[in-house]
C-alpha positions in Angstrom: 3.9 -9.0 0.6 1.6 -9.6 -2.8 -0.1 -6.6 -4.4 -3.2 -7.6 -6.2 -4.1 -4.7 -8.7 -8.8 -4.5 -8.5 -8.7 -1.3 -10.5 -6.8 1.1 -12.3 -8.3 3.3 -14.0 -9.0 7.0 -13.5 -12.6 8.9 -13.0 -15.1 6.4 -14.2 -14.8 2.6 -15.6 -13.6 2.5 -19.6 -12.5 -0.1 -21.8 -12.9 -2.9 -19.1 -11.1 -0.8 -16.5 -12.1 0.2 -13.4 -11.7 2.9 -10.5 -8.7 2.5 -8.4 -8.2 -0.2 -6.0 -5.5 -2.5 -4.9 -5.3 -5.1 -2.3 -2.0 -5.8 0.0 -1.3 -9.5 1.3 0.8 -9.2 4.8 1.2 -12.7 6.4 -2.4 -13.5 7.5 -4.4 -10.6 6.7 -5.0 -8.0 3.6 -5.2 -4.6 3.1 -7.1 -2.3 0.7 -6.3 0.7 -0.9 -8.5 3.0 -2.1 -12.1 1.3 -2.8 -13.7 3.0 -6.3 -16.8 1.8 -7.8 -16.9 -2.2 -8.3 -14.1 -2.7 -5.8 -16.5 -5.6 -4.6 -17.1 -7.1 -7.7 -13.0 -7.3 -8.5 -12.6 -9.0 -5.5 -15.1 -11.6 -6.1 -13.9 -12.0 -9.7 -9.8 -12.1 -8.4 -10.9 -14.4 -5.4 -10.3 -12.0 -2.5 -10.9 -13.0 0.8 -13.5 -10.1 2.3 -12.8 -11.8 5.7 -9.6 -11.1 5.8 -9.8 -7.5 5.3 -8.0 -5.6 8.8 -7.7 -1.8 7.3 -8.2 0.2 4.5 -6.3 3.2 3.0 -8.5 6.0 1.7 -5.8 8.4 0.0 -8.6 11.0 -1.0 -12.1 12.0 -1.9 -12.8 11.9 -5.5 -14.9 9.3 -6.1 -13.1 7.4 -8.2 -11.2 6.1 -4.9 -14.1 5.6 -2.4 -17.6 5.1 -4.2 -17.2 1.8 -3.4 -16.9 2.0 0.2 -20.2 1.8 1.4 -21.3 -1.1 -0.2 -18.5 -3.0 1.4 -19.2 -1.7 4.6 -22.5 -3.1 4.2 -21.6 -6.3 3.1 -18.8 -6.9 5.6 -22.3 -7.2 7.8 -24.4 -8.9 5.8 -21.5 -11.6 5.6 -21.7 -11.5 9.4 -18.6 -9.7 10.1 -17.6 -9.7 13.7 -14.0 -8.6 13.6 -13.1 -4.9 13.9 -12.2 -2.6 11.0 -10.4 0.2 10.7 -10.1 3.1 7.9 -7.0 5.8 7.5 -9.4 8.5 5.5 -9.6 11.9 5.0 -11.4 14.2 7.6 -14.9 14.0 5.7 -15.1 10.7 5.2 -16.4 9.8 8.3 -19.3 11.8 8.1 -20.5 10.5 4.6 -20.1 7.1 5.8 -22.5 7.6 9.2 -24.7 9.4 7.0 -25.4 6.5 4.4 -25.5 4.0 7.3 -28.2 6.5 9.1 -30.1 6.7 6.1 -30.8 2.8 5.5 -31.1 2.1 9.4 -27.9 -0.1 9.3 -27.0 -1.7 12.1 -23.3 -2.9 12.0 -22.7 -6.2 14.1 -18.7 -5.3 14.0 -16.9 -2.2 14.9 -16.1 0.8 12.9 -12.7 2.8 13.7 -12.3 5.8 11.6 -8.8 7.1 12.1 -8.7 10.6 9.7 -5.7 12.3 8.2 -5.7 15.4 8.7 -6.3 17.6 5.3 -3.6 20.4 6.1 -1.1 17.3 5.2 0.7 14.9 7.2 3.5 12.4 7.7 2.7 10.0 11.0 2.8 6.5 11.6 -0.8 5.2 11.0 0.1 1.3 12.0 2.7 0.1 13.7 2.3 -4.0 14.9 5.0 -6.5 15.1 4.1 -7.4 11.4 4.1 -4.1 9.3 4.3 -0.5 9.7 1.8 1.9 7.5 2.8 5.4 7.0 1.4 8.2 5.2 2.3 11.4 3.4 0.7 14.3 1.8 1.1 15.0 -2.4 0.3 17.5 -5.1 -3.3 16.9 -6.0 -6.4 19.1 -6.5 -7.5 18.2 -3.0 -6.2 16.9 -0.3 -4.5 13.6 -0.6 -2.1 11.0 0.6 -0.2 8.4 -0.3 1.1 5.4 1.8 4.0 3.4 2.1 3.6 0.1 3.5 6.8 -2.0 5.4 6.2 -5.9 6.1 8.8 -6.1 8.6 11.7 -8.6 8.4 11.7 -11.8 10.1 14.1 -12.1 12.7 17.7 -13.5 12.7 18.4 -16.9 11.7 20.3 -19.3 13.9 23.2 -20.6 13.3 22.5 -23.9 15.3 26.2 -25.9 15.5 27.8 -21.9 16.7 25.1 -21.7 19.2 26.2 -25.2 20.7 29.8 -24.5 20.3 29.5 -21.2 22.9 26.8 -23.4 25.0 24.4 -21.0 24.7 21.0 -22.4 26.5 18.0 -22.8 24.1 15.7 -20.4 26.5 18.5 -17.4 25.1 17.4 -18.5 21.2 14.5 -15.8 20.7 16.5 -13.2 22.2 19.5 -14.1 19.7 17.0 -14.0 17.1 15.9 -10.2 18.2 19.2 -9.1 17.7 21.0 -9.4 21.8 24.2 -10.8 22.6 24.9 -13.7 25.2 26.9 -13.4 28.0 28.8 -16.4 29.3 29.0 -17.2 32.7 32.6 -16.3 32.8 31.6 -12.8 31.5 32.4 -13.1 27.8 30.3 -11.7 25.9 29.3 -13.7 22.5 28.7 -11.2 19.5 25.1 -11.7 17.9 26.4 -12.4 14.6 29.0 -15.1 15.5 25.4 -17.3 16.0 23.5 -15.6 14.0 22.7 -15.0 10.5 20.5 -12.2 8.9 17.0 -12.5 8.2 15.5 -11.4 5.4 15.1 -7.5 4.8 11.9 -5.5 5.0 9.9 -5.2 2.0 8.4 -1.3 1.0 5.7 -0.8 -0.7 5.0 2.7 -2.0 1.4 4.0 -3.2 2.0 7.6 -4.4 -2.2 8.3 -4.9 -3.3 10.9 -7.5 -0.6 14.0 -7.9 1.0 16.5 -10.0 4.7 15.4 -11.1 6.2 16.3 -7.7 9.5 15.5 -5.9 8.1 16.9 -2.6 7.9 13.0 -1.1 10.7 11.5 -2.8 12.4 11.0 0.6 8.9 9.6 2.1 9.5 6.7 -0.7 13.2 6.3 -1.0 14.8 2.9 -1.9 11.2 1.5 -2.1 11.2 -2.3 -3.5 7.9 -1.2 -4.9 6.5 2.1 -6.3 2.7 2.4 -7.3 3.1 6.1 -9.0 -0.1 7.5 -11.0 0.1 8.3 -14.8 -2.9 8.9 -16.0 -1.6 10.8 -19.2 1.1 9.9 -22.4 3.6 12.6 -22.5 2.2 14.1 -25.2 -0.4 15.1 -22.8 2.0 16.6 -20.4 -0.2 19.9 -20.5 -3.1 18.3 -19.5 -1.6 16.4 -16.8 -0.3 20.2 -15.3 -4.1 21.2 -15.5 -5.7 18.4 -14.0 -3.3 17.8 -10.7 -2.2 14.1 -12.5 1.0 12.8 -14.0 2.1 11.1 -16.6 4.0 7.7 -17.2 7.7 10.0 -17.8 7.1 12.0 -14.9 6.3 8.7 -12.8 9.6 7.2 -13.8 11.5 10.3 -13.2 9.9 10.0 -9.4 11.3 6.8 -9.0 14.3 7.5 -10.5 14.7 9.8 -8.1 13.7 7.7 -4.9 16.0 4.9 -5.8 13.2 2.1 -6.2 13.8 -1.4 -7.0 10.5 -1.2 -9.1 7.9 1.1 -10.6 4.2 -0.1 -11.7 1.8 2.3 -13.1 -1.7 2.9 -13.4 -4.7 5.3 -13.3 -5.0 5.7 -16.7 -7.0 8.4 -18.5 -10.2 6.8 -20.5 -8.9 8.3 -23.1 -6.7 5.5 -23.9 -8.0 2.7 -25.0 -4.5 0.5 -25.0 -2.1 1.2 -21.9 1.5 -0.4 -23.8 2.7 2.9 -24.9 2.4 4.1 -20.9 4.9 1.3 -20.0 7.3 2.0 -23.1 7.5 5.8 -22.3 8.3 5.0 -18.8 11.2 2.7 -19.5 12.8 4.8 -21.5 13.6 6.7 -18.0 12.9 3.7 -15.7 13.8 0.1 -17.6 12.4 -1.8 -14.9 8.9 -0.4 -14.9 5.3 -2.4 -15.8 2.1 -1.2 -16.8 -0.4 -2.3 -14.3 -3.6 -4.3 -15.8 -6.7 -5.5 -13.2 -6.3 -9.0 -11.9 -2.3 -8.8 -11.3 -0.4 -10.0 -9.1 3.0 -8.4 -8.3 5.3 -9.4 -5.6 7.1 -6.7 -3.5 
């Protein structure tokens, strides 16, 4: 899985930063989170594939995470867009969407699945294919909001060829060694999976903790995660502000992970406020080391 970061700053673009969005490479197809003003014009700049677009992740419905939206909707048919797309959104959304689209007349020549969250809070399986699993979760914001983890799911077992010929195991049996089964000899023994087997490689997390308050409400939701997208929108020495305003800042961030037991913590959604984002990565290693400050155009592997 590759996380491209499109935008990631808070409110409204400032010192060539712009509204949130991110973009998740599983195998053969991407996904987008959040979509904030110029989401389009990042992806043309960072050479993202439209096509390839299969869902998007709305976490809430301040603007600076959807005002995008309905330009991309629009192109996705101008472009000629056949495929089907679907959108994990808040209960509203829906609404402003058809009403945009009934305003210009559009005519969409692919279909449009909203699938909404329900604002009370949740924690459900949104997505759930042989190739990733996409869950959601509710955090501490000052309206209702979610954050998402995303699993690409391990590749199956690797065989171990010269075993598998020493127990004369047939070659039709090889995907269900791979899946995990034993094999059963003719003579009844049974072969142990991992005798032929080795392990594949583990499943990859990705954690994207939207706009909240310094919370450890869904710490479990984002346990062990190889990755950890966590807000921090303020320097500590603007802790008060953070309080006020339903965000965090970069300590707080690295105290969540800390927490969780991530592999990694990137940060973004910085106030305009700051012109330079170093100091947001400094403060955060002091309580995370291995944290980075997220800038547009990066690529991070999870």
């Amino acid at each position: 899985m590759k996380i491209t970061i499109l935008g990631n700053n808070s409110a409204i673009p400032a010192h060539g930063r712009n509204p949130s969005a991110q973009i998740a490479e599983i195998k053969d197809f991407l996904l987008l989170i959040d979509c904030g003003e110029g989401t389009q014009m990042q992806m043309i700049k960072y050479g993202i594939k439209r096509s390839k677009i299969r869902y998007i992740l709305i976490s809430h419905l301040h603007g600076d995470h959807y005002f995008g939206l309905i330009g991309l909707i629009n192109s996705f048919g101008l472009l000629g867009r056949t495929d089907p797309l679907h959108i994990y959104c808040p209960e509203l959304l829906p609404a402003i969407i058809q009403a945009q689209l009934d305003a210009s007349s559009a005519q969409l020549p692919y279909e449009l699945h909203f699938h909404t969250i329900a604002d009370s809070g949740e924690r459900r399986v949104l997505v759930e294919d042989a190739v990733c699993r996409i869950t959601c979760f509710p955090v501490d914001h000052r309206i209702a909001t979610h954050g998402f983890v995303i699993t690409e799911k391990a590749k199956a077992r690797k065989l171990d060829l010269e075993a598998c010929r020493q127990y004369e195991i047939p070659q039709y049996f090889y995907k269900r060694l791979q899946a995990g089964e034993d094999y059963e000899q003719k003579d009844g023994t049974i072969v142990q999976n991992e005798w032929v087997t080795l392990p594949g490689l583990e499943d990859k997390v990705y954690a994207y903790c939207a706009d909240t308050r310094h919370t450890l409400s869904f710490v479990e939701d984002v346990a062990a995660a190889d990755l950890i997208y966590h807000e921090s929108t303020y320097l500590d020495a603007d802790a008060d502000l953070a309080i006020l305003r339903y965000h965090s800042t970069a300590v707080q961030a690295a105290e969540l992970a800390q927490a969780s037991g991530a592999k990694r913590l990137m940060l973004g959604h910085y106030s305009s406020r700051y012109k330079e984002i170093e100091a947001f990565e400094a403060e955060a290693k002091r309580v995370f080391p291995n944290t980075v400050a997220s800038f547009e155009g990066m690529e991070v592997r999870v």
